[in-house]
PDB file of the backbone (N, CA, C, O) and the ligand in Angstrom, with CONECT records:
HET     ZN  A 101       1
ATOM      1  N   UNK A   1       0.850  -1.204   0.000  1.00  0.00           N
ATOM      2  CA  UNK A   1       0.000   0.000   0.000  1.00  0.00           C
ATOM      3  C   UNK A   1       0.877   1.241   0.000  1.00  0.00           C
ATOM      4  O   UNK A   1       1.954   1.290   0.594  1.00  0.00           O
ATOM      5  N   UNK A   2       0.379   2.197  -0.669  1.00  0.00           N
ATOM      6  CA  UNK A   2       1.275   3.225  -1.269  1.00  0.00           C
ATOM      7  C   UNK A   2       1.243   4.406   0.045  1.00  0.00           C
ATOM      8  O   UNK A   2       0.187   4.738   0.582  1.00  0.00           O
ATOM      9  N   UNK A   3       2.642   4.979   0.454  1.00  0.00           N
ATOM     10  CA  UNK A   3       2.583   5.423   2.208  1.00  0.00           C
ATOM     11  C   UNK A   3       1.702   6.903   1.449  1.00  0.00           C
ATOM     12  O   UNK A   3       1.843   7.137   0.249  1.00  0.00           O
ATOM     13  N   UNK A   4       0.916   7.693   2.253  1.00  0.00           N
ATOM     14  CA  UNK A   4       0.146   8.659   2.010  1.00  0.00           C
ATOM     15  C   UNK A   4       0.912   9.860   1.674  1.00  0.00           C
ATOM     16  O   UNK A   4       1.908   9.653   2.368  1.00  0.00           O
ATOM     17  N   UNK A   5       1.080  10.722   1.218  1.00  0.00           N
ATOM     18  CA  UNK A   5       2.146  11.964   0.759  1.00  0.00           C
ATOM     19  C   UNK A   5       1.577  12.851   1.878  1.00  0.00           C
ATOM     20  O   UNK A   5       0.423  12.943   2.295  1.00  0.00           O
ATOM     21  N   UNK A   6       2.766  13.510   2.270  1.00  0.00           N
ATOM     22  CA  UNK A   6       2.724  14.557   3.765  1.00  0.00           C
ATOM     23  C   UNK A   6       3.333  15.820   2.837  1.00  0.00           C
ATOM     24  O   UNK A   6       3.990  15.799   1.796  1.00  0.00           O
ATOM     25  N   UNK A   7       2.936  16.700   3.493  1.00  0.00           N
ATOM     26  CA  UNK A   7       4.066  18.424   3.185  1.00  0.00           C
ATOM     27  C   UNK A   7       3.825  18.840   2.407  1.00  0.00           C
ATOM     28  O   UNK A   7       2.741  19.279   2.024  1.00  0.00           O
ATOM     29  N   UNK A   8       5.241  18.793   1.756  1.00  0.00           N
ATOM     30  CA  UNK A   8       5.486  19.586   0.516  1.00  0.00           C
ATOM     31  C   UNK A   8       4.624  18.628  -0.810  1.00  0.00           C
ATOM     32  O   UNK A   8       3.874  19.106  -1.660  1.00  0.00           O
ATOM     33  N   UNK A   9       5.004  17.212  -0.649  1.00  0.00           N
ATOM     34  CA  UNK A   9       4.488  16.244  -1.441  1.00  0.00           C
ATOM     35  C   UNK A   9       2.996  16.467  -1.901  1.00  0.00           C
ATOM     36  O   UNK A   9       2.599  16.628  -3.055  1.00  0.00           O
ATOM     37  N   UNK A  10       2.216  16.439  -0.668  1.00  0.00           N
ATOM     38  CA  UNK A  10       1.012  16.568  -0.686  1.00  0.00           C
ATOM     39  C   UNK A  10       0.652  18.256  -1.203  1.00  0.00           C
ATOM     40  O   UNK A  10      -0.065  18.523  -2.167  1.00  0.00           O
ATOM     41  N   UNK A  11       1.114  18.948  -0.599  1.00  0.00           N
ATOM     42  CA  UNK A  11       0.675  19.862  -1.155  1.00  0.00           C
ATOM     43  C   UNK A  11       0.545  20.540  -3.077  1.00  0.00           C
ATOM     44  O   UNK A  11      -0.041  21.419  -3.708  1.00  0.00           O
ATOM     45  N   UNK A  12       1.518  19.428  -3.301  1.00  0.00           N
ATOM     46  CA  UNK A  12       2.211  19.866  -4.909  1.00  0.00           C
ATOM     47  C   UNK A  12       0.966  18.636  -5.947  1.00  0.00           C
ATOM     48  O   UNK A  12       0.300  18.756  -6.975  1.00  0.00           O
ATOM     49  N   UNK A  13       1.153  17.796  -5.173  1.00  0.00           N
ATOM     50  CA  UNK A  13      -0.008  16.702  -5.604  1.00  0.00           C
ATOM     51  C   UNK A  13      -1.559  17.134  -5.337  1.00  0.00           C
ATOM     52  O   UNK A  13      -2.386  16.410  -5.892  1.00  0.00           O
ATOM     53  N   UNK A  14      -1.973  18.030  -4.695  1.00  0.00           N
ATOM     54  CA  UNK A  14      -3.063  18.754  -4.875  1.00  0.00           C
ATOM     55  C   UNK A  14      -2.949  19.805  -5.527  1.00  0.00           C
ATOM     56  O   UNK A  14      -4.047  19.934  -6.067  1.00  0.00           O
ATOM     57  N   UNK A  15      -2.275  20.695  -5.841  1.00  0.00           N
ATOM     58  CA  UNK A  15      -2.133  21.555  -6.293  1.00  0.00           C
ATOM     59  C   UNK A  15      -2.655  21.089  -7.990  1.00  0.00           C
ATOM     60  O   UNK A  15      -3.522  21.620  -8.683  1.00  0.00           O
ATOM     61  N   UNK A  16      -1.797  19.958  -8.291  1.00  0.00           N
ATOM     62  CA  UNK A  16      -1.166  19.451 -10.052  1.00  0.00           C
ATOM     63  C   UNK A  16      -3.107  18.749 -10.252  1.00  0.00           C
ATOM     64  O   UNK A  16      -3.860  18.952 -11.204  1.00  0.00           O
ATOM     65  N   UNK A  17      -3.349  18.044  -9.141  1.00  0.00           N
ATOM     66  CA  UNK A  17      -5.390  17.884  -9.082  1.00  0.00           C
ATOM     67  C   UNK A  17      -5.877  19.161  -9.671  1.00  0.00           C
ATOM     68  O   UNK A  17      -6.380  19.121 -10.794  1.00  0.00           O
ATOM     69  N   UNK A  18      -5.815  19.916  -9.244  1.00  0.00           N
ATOM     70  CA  UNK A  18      -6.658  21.437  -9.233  1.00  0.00           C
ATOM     71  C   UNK A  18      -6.757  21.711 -10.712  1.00  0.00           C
ATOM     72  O   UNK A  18      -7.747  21.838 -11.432  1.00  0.00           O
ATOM     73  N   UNK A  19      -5.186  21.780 -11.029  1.00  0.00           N
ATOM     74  CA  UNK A  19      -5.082  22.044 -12.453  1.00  0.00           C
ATOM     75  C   UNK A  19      -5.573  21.294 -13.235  1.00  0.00           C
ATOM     76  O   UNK A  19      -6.132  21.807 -14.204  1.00  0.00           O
ATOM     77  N   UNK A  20      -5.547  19.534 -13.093  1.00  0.00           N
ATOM     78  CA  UNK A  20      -6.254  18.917 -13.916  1.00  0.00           C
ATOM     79  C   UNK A  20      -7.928  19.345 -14.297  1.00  0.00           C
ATOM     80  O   UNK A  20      -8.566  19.383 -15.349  1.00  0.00           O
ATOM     81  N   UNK A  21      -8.225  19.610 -12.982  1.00  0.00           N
ATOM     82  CA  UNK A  21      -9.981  19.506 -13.193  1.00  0.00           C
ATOM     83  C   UNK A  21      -9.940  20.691 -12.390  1.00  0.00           C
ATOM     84  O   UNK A  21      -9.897  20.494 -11.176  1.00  0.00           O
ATOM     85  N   UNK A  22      -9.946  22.232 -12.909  1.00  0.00           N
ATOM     86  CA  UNK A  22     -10.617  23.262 -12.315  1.00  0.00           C
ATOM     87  C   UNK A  22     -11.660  23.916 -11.381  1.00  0.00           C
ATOM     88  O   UNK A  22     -11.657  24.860 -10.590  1.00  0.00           O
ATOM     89  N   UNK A  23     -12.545  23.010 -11.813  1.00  0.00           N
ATOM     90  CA  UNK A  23     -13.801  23.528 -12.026  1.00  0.00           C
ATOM     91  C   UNK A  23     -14.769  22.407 -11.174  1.00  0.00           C
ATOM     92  O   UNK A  23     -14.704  21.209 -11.449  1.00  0.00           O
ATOM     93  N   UNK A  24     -15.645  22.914 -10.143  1.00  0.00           N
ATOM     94  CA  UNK A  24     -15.911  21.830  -9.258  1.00  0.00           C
ATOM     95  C   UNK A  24     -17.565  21.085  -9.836  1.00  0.00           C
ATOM     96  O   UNK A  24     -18.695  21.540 -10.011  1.00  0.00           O
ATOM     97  N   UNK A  25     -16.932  19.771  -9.979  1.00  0.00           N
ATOM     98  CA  UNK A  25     -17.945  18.634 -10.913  1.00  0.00           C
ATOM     99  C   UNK A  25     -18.780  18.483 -10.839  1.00  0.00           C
ATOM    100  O   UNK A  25     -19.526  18.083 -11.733  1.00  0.00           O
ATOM    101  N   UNK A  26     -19.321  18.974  -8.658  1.00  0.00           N
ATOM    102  CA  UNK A  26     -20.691  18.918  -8.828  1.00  0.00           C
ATOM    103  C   UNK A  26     -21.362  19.696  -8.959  1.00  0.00           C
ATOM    104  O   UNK A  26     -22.566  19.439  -8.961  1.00  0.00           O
ATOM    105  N   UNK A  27     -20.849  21.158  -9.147  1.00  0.00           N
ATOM    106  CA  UNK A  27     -21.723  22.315  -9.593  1.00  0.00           C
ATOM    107  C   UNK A  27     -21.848  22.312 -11.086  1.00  0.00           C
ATOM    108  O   UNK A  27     -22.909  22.765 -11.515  1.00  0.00           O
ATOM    109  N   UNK A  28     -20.901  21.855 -12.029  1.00  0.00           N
ATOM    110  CA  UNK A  28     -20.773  21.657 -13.467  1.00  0.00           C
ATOM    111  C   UNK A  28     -21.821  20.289 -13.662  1.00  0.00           C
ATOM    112  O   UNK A  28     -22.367  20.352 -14.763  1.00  0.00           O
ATOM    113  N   UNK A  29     -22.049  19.620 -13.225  1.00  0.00           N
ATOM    114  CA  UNK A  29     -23.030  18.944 -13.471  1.00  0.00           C
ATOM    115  C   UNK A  29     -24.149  19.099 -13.140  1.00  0.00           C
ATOM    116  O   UNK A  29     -24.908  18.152 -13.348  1.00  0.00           O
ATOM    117  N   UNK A  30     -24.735  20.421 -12.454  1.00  0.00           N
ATOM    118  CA  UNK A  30     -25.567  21.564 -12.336  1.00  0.00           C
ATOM    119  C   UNK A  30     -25.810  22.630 -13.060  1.00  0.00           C
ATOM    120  O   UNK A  30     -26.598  23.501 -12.690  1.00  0.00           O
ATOM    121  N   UNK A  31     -25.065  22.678 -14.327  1.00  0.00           N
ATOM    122  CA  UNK A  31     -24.381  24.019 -15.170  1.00  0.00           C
ATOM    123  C   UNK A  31     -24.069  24.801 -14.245  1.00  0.00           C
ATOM    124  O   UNK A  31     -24.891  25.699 -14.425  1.00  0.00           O
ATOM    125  N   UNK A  32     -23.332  25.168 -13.189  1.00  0.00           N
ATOM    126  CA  UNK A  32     -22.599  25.822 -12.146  1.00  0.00           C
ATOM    127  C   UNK A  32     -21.664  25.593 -12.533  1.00  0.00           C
ATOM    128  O   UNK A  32     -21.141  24.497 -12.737  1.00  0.00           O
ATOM    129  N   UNK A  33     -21.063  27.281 -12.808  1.00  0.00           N
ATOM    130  CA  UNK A  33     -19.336  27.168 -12.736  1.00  0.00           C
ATOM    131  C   UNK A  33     -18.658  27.756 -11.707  1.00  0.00           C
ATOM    132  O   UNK A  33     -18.606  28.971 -11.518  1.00  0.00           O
ATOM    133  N   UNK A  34     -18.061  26.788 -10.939  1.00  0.00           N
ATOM    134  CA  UNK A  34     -17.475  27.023  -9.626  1.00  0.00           C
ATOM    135  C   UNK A  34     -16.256  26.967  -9.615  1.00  0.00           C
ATOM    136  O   UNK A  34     -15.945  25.833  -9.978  1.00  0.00           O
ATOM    137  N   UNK A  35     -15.267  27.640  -9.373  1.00  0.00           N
ATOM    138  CA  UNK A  35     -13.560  27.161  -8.924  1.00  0.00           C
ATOM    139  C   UNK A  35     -13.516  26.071  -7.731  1.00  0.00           C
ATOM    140  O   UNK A  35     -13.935  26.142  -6.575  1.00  0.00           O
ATOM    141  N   UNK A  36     -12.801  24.954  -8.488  1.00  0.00           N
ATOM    142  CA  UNK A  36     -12.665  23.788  -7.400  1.00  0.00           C
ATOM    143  C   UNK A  36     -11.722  24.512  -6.380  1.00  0.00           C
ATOM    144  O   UNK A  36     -11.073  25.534  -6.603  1.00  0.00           O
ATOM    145  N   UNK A  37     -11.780  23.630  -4.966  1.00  0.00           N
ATOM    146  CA  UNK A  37     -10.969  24.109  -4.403  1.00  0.00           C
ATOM    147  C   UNK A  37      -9.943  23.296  -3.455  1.00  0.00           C
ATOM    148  O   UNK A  37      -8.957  23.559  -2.767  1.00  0.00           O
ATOM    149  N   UNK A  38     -10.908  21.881  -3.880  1.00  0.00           N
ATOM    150  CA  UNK A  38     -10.741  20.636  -2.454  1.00  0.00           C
ATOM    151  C   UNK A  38     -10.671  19.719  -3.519  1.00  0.00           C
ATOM    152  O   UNK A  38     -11.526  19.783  -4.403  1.00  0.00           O
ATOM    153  N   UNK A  39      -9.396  18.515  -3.584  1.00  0.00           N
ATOM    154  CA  UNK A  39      -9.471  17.625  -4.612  1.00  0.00           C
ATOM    155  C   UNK A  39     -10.479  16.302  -3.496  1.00  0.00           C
ATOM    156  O   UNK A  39     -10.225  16.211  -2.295  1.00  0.00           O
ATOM    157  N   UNK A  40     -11.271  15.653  -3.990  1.00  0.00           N
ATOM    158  CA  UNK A  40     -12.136  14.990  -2.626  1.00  0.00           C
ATOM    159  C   UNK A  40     -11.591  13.738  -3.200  1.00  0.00           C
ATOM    160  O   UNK A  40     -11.193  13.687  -4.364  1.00  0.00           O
ATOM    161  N   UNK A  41     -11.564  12.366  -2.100  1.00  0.00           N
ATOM    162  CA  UNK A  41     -11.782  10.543  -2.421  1.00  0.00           C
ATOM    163  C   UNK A  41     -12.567  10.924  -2.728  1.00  0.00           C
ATOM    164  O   UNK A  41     -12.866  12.016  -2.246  1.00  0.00           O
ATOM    165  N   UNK A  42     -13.669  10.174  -3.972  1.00  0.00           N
ATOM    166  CA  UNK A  42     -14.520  10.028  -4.077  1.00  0.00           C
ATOM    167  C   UNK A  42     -14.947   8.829  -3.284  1.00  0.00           C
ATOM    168  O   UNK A  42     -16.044   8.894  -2.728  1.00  0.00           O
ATOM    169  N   UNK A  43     -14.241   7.766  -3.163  1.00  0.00           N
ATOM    170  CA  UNK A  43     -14.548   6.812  -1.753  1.00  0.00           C
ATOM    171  C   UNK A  43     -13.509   7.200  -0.941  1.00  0.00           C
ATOM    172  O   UNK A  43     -12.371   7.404  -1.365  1.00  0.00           O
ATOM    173  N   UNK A  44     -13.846   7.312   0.206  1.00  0.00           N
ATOM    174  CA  UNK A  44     -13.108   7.973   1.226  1.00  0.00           C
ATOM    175  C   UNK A  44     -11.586   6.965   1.730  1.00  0.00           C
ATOM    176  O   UNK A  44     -11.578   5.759   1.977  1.00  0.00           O
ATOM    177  N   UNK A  45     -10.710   7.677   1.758  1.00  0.00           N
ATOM    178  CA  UNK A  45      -9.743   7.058   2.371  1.00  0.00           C
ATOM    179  C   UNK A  45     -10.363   6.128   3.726  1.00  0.00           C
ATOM    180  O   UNK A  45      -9.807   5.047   3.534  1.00  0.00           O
ATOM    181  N   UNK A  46     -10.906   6.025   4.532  1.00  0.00           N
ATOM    182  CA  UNK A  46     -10.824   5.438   5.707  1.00  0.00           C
ATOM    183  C   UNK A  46     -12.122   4.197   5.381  1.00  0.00           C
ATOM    184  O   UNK A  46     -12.417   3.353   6.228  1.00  0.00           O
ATOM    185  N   UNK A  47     -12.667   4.266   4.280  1.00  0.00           N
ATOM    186  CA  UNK A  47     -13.441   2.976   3.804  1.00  0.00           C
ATOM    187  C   UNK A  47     -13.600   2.755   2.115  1.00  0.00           C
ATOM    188  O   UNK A  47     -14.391   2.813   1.174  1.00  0.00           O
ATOM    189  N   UNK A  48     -11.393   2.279   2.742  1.00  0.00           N
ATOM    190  CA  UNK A  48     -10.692   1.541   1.639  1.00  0.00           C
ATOM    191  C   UNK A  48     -10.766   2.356   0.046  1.00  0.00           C
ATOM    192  O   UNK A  48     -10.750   2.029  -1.141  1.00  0.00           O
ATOM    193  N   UNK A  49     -10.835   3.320   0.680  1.00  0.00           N
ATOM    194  CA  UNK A  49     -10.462   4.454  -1.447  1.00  0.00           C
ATOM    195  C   UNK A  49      -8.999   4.485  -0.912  1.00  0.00           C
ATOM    196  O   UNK A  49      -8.559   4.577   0.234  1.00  0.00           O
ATOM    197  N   UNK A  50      -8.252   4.351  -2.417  1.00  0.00           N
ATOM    198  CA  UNK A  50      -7.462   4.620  -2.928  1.00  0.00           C
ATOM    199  C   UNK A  50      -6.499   6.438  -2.909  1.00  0.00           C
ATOM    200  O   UNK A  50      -7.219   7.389  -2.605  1.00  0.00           O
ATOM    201  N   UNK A  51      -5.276   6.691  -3.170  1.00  0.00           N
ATOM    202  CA  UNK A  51      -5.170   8.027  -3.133  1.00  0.00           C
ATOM    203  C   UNK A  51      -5.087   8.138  -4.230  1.00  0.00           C
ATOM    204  O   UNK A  51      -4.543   9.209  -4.497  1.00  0.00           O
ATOM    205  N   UNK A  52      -5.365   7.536  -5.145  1.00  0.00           N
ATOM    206  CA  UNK A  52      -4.709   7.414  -6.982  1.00  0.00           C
ATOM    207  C   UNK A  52      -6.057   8.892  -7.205  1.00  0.00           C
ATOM    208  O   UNK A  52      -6.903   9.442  -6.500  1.00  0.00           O
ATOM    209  N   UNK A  53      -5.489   9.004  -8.756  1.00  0.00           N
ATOM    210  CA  UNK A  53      -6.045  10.083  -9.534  1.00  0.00           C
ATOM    211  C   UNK A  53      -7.437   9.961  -9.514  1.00  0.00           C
ATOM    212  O   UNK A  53      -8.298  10.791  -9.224  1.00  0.00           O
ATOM    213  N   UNK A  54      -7.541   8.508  -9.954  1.00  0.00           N
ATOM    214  CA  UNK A  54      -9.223   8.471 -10.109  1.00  0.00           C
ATOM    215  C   UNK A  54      -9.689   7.839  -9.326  1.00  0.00           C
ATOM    216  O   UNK A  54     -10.237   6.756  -9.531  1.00  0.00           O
ATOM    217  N   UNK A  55      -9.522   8.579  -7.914  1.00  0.00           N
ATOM    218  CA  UNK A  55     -10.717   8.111  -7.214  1.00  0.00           C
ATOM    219  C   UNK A  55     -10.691   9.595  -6.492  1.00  0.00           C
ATOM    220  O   UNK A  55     -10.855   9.643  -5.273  1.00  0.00           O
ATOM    221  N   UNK A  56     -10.489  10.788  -7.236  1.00  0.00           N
ATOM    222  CA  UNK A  56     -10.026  11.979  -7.021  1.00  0.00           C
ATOM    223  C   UNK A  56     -11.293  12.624  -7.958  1.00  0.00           C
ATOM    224  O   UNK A  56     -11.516  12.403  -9.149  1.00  0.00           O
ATOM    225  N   UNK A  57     -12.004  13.447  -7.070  1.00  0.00           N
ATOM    226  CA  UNK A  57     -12.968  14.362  -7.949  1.00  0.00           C
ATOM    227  C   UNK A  57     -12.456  16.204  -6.867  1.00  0.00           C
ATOM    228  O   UNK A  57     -12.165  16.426  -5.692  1.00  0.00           O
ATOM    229  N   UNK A  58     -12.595  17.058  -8.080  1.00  0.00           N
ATOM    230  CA  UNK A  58     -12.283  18.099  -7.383  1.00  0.00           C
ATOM    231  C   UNK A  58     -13.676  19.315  -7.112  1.00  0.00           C
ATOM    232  O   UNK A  58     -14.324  19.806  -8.036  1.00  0.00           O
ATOM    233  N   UNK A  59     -13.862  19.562  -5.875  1.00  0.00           N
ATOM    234  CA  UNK A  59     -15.086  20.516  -5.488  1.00  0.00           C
ATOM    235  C   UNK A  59     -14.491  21.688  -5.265  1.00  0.00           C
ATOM    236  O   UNK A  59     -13.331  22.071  -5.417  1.00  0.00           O
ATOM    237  N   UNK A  60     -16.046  22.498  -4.654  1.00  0.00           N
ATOM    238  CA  UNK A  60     -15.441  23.870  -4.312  1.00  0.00           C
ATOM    239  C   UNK A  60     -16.092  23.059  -2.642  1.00  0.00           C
ATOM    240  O   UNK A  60     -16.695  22.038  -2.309  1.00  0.00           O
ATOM    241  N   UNK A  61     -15.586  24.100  -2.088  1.00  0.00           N
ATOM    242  CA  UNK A  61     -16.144  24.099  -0.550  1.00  0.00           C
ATOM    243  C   UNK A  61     -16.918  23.504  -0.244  1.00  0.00           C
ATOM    244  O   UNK A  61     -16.760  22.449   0.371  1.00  0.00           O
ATOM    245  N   UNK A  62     -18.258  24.099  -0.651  1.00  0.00           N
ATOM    246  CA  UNK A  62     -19.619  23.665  -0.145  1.00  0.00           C
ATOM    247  C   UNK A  62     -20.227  22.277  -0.559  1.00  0.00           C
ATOM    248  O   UNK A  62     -20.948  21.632   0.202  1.00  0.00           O
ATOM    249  N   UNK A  63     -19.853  21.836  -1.921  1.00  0.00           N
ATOM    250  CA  UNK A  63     -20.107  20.815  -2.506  1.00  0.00           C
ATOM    251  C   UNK A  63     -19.307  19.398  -1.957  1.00  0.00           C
ATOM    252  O   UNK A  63     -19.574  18.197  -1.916  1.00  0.00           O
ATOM    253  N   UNK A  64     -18.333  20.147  -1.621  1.00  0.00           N
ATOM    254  CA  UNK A  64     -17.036  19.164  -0.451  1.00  0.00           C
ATOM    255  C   UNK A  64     -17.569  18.523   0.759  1.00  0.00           C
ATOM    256  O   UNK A  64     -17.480  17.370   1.180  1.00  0.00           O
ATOM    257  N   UNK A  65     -18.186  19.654   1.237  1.00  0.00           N
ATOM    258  CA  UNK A  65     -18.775  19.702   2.786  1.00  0.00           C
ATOM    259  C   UNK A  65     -20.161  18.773   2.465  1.00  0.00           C
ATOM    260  O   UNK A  65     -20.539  17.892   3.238  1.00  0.00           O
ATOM    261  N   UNK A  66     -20.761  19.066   1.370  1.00  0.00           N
ATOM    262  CA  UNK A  66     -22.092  18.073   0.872  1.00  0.00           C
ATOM    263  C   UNK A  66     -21.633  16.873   0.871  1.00  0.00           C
ATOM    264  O   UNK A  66     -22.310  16.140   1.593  1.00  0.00           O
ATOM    265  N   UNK A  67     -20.639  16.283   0.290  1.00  0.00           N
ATOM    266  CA  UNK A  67     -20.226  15.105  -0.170  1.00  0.00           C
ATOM    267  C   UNK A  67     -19.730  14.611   1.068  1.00  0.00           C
ATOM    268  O   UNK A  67     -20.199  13.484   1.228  1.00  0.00           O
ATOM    269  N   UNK A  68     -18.931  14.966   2.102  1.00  0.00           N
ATOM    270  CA  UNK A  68     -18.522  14.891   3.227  1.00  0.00           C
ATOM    271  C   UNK A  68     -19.761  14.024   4.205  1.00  0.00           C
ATOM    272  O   UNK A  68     -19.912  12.869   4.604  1.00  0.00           O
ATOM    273  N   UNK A  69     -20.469  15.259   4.302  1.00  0.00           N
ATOM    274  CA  UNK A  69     -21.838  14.953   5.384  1.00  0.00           C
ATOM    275  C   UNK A  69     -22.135  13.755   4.631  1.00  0.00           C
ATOM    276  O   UNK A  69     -22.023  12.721   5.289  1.00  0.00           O
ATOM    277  N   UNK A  70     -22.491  13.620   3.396  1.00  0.00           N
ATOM    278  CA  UNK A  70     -23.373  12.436   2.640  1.00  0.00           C
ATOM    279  C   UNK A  70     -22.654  11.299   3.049  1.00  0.00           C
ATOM    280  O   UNK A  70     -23.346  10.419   3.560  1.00  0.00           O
ATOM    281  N   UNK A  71     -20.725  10.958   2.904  1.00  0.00           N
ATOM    282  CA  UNK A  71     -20.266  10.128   3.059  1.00  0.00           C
ATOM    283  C   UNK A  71     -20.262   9.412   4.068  1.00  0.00           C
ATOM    284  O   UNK A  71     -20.160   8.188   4.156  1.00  0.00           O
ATOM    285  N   UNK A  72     -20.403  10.387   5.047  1.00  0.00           N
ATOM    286  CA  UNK A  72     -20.362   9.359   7.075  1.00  0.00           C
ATOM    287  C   UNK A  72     -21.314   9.586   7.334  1.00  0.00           C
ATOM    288  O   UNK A  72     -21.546   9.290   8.506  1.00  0.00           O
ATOM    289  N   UNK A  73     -22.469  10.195   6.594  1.00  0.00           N
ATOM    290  CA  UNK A  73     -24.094   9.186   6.991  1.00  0.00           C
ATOM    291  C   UNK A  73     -24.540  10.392   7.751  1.00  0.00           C
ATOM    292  O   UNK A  73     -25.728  10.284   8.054  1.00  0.00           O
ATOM    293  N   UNK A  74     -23.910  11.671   8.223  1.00  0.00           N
ATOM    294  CA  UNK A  74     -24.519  12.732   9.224  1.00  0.00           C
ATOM    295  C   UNK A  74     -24.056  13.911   8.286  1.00  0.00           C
ATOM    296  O   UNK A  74     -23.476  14.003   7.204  1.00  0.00           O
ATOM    297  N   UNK A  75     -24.581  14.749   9.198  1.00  0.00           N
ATOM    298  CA  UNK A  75     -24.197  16.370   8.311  1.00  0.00           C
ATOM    299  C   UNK A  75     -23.163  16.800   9.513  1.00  0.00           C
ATOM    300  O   UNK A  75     -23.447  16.468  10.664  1.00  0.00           O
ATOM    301  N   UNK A  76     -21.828  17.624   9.212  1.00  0.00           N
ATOM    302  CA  UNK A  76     -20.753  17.804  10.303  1.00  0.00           C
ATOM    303  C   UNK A  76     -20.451  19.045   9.606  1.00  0.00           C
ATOM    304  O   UNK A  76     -20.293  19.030   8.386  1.00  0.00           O
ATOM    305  N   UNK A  77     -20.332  20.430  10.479  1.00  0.00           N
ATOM    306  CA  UNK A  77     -19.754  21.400  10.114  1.00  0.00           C
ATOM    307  C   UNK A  77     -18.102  21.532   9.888  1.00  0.00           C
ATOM    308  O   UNK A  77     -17.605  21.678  11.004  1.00  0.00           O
ATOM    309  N   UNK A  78     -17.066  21.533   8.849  1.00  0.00           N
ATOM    310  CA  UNK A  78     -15.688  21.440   8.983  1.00  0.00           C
ATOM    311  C   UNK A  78     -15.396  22.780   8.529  1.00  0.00           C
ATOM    312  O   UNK A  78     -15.837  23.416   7.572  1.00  0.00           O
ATOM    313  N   UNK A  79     -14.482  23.093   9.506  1.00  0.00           N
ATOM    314  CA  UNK A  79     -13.792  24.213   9.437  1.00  0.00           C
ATOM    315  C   UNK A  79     -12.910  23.868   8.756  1.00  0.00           C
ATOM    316  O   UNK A  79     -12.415  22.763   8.975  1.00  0.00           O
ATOM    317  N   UNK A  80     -12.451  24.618   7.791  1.00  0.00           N
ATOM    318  CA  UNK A  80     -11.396  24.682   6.665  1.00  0.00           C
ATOM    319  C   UNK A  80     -10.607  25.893   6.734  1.00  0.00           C
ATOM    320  O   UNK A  80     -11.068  27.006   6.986  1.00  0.00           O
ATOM    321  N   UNK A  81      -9.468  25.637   6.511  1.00  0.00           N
ATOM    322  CA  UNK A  81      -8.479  26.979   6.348  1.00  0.00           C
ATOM    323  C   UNK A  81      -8.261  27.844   5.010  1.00  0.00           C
ATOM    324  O   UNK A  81      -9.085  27.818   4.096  1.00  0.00           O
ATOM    325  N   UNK A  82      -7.297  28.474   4.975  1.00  0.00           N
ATOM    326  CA  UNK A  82      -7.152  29.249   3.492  1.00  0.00           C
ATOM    327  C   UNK A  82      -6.857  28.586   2.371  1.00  0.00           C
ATOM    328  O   UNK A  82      -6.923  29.023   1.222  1.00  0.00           O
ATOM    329  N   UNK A  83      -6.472  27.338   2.788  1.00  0.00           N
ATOM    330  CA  UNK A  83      -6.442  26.403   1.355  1.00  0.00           C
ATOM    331  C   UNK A  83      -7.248  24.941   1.443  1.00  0.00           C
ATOM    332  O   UNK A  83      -6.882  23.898   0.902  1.00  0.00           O
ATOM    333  N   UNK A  84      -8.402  25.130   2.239  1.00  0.00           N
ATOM    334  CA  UNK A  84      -9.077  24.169   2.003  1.00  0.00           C
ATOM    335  C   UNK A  84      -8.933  23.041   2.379  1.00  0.00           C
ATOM    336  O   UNK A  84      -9.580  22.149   1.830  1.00  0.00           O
ATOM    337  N   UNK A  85      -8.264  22.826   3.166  1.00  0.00           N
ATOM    338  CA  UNK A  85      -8.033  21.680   4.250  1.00  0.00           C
ATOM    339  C   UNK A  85      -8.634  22.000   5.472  1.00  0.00           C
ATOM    340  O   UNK A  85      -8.544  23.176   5.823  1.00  0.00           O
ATOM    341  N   UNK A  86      -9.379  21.015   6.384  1.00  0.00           N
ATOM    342  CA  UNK A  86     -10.374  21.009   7.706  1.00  0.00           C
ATOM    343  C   UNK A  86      -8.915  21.024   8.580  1.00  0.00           C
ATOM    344  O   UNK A  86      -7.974  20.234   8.508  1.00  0.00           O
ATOM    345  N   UNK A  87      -9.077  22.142   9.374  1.00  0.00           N
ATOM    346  CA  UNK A  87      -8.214  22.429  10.591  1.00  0.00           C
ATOM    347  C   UNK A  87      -8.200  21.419  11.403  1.00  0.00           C
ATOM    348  O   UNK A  87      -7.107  21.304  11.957  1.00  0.00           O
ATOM    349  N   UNK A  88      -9.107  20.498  11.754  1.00  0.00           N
ATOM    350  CA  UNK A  88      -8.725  19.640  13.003  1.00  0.00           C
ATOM    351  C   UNK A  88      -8.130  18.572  12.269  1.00  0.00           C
ATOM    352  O   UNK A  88      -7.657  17.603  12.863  1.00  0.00           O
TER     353      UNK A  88
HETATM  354 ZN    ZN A 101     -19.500  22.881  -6.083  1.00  0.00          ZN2+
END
């Protein structure tokens, strides 16, 4: 199993996401054009997703936070910082 990218790694590997897919998928599949901002698992790391490309969809915030709540079954407020990572 491939060790998870920390730092600088991670940060450059989200970054190179962003650029692939701009534009956040679930507002574009709304005709909403949104600046992504959060590359998301689409199956979540902690029930067995992958960190590979494609299991990588990129949101903006709110659509993040939708997909989030939807994924662990509750709705959870996450505080996010200036680049879109949840502070805790
Ligand atoms: Zn969105």
């Amino acid at each position: 199993m491939a060790e998870r990218l920390r730092g600088r790694a991670a940060v450059a590997q989200r970054r190179r996401r962003l650029q692939a897919e701009p534009l956040c998928r679930d507002c574009k599949s709304r005709d909403i054009i949104t600046a992504a901002t959060v590359p998301d698992h689409i199956v979540p790391l902690t029930q067995g997703g992958s960190d590979d490309d494609n299991n990588i969809r990129c949101l903006c915030a709110d659509c993040h936070q939708a997909r989030t709540a939807e994924q662990f079954g509750y709705r959870r407020r996450i505080e996010v910082n200036a680049d879109g990572w949840p502070c805790a």
